[in-house]
C-alpha positions as CSV (number, residue, x, y, z in Angstrom):
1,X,169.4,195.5,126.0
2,X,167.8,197.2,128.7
3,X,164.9,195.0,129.7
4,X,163.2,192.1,127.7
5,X,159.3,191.6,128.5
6,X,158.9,187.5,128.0
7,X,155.1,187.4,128.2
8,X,152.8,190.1,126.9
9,X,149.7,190.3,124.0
10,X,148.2,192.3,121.8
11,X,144.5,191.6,122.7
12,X,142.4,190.4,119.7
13,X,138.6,191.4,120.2
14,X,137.9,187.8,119.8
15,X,139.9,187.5,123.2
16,X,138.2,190.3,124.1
17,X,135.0,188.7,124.3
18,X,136.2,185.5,126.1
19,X,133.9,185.0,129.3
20,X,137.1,184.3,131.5
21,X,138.8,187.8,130.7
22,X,136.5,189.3,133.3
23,X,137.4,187.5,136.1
24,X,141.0,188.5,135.0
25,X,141.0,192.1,134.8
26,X,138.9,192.2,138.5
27,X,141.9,190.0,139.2
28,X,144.3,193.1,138.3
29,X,142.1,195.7,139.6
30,X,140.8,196.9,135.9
31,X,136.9,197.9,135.8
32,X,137.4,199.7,132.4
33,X,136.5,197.3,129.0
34,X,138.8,194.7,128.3
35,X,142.2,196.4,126.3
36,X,142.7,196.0,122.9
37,X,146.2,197.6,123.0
38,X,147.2,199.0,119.1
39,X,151.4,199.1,118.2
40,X,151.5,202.5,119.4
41,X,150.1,202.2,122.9
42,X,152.3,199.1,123.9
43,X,155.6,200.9,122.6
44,X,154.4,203.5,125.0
45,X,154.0,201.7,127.5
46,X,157.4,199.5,126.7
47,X,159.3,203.2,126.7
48,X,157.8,204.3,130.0
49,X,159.9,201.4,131.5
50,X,162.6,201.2,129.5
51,X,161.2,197.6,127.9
52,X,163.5,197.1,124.6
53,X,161.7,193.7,123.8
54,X,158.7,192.2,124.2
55,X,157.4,188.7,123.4
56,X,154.1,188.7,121.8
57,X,151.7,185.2,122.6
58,X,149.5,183.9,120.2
59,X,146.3,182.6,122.1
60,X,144.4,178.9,120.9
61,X,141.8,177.4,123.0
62,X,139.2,174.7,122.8
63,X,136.9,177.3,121.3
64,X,139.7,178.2,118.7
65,X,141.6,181.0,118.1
66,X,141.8,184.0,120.3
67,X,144.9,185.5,119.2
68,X,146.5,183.7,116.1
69,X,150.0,182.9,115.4
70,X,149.2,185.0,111.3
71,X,147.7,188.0,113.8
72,X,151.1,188.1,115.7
73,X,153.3,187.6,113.3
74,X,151.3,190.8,111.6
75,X,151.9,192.4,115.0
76,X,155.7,192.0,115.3
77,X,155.6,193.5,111.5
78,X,154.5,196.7,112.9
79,X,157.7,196.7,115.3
80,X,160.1,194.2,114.4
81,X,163.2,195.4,116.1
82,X,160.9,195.6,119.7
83,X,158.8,192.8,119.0
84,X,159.3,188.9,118.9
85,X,156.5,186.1,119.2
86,X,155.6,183.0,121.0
87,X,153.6,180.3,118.6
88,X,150.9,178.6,119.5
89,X,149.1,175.5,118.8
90,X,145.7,173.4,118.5
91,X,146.7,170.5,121.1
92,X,143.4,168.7,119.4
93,X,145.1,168.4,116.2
94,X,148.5,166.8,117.0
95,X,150.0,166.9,113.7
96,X,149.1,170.3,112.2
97,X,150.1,171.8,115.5
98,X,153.6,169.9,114.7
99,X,153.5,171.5,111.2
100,X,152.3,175.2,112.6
101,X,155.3,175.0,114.9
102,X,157.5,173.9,111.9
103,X,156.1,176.7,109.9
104,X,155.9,179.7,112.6
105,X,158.7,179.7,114.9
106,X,162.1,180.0,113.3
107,X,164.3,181.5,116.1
108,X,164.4,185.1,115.3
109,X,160.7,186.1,114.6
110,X,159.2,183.5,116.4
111,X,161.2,182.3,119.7
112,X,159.0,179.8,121.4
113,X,156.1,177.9,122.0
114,X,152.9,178.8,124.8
115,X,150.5,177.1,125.7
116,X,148.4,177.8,128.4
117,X,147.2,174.9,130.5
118,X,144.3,176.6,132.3
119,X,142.5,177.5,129.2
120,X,142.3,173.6,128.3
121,X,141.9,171.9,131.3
122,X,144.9,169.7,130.4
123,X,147.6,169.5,132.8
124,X,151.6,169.5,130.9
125,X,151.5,165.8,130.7
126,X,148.1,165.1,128.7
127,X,149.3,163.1,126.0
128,X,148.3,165.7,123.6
129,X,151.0,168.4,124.4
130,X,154.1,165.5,123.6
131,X,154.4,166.5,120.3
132,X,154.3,170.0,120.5
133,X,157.6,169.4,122.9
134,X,159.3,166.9,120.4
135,X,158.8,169.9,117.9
136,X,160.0,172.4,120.5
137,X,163.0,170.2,121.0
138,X,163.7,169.2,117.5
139,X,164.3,172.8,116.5
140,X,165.8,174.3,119.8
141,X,163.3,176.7,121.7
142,X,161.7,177.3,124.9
143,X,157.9,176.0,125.6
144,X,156.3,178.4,127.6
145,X,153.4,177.7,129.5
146,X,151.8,178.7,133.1
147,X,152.4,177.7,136.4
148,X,150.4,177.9,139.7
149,X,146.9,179.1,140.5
150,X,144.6,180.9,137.7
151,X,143.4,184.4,137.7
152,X,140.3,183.9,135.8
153,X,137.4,181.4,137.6
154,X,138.8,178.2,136.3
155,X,140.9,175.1,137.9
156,X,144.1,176.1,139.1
157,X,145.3,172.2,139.4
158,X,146.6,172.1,136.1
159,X,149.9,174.7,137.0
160,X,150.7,172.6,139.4
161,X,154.2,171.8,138.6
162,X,154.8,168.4,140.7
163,X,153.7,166.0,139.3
164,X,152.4,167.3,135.9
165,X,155.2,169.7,134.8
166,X,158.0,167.2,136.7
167,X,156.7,164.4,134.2
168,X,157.4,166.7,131.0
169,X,161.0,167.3,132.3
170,X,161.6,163.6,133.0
171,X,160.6,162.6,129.7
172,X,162.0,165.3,127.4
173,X,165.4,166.4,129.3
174,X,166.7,168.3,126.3
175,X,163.3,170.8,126.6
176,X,163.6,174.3,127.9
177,X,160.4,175.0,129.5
178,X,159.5,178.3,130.9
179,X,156.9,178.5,133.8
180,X,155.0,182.1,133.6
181,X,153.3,183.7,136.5
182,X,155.5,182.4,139.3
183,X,154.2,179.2,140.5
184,X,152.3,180.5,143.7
185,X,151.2,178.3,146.3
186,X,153.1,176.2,145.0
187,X,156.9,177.9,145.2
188,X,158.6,175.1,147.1
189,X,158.1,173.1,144.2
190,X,159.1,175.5,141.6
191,X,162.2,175.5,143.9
192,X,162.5,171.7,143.8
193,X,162.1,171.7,139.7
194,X,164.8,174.3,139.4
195,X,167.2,172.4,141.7
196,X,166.3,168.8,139.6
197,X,166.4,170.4,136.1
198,X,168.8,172.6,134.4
199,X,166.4,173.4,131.5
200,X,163.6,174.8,133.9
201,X,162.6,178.6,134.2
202,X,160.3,180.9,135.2
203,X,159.0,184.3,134.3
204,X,157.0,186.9,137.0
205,X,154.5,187.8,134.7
206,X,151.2,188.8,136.1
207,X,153.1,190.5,138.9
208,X,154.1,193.9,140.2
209,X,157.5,192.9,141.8
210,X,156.6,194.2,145.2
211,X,153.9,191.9,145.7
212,X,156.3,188.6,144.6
213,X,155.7,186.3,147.3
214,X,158.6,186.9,150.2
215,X,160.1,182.9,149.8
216,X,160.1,183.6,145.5
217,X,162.2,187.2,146.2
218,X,165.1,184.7,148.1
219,X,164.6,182.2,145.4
220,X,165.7,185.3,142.9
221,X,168.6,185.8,144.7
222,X,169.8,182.3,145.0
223,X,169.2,179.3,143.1
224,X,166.6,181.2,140.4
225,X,168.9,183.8,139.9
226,X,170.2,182.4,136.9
227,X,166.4,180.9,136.0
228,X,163.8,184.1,136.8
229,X,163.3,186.5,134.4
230,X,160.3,189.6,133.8
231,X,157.3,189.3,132.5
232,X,154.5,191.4,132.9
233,X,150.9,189.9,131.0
234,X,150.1,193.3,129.3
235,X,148.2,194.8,128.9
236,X,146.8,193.2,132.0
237,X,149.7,195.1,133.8
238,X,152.0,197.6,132.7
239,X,155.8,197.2,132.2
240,X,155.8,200.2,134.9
241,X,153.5,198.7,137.4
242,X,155.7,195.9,137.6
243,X,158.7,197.5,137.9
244,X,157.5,200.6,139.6
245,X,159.4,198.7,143.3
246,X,162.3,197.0,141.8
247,X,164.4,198.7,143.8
248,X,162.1,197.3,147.2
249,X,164.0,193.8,146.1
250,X,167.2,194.8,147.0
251,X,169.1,192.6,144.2
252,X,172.7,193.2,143.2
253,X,173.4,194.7,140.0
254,X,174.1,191.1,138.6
255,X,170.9,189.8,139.9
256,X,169.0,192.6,138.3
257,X,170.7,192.7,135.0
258,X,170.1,188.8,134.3
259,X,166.2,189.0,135.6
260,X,165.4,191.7,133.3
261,X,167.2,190.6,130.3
262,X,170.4,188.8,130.8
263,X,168.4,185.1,131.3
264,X,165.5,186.3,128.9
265,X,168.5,187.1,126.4
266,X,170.3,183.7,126.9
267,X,167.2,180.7,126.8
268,X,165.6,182.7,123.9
269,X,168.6,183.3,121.8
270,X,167.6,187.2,121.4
């Protein structure tokens, strides 16, 4: 397995139409109409840069769906030996998103849990996510969610991993969390939470890997060796604008092989 992609959609237009998304793509330099990427045009872009596997998000917000966990599983479908999911929930409806995970995400298809904290306002330890990590724990797989600042206008508080995503470790010690979009400003605490907590990872999605902040390139080739793994956020970015500087990184051939699929491989059993 060449390289595994741990966060990527397939853009509903519902999510099209969301009034953050703009913000976003000026974010990533994008002026064109938001993407609505088909099967075809993300295997393209997944061959271009060698991407075996990528993880596919379902999207739920206050407003409701934006990319549903029936829509993704439709999407891995189309590709199911290069495509695996990431669940999602309504954190308003505790107990149906307990029984969506239950239903959804059975290791192979589905992997994992996201949930985005921006997009709700809620920090990781509103009492509304707990059950979504008992079910994550109960049946053994990663929660995914997003650390440090936002790209589109909203609060950027809410990736802030001490305290709020140092509370969720404390209390569930058994989950496997994994922080998307590198944790910046805050990267001496994603350090901190990787030093504390065995179960604690992080993904460089929403990144080109030349512009990874200088201290997060050291923390690759030390303590997050074993911890950092690639992400992209297509179609936001390509597999090949992230990778198009890998090389500027100057990682050993160990290094390399476990950030683009070796650790992705290991926490999500692929």
């Amino acid at each position: 397995m060449r390289t595994v992609d741990v966060w990527s959609q397939m853009t509903t237009e519902r999510m099209a139409k969301a009034p953050w998304l703009e913000t976003l793509l000026r974010w990533t330099n994008q002026t064109a109409e938001p993407l609505i990427p088909s099967t075809a045009s993300t295997l393209r872009a997944m061959d271009a840069a060698n991407v075996d596997i990528s993880l596919l998000s379902a999207w739920h917000g206050p407003q409701g769906s934006l990319i549903s966990n029936q829509e993704v599983s439709d999407q891995i479908d189309s590709a199911p030996d290069r495509f695996r999911g990431l669940a999602t929930v309504d954190l308003t409806n505790p107990m149906e998103a307990v029984r969506d995970i239950r239903k959804w995400v059975d290791g192979n298809k589905f992997v994992g849990v996201r949930v985005v904290p921006w997009l709700w306002n809620l920090p990781p330890n509103d009492r509304r996510y707990y059950p979504v990590y008992a079910a994550c724990v109960d049946l053994g797989v990663p929660f995914c969610t997003q650390v440090g600042h936002t790209g589109p206008l909203l609060r950027s508080e809410t990736g802030r991993p001490i305290p709020y995503l140092e509370d969720v470790l404390l209390d569930f010690p058994e989950l496997v969390v994994v922080g998307g979009h590198v944790g910046f400003p805050w990267i001496d605490e994603l350090i901190s939470l990787t030093i504390k907590f065995p179960n604690f990872h992080v993904d460089t999605s929403a990144y080109a890997v030349h512009r990874l902040p200088v201290n997060f390139v050291e923390y690759m080739k030390g303590i997050g060796s074993k911890r950092v793994m690639f992400g992209t956020n297509w179609p936001m970015l390509t597999p090949s604008q992230c990778l198009e500087h890998l090389e500027s990184l100057e990682l050993s051939e160990m290094q390399e092989e476990a950030f683009l699929s070796g650790n992705a491989k290991r926490v999500f059993k692929l």
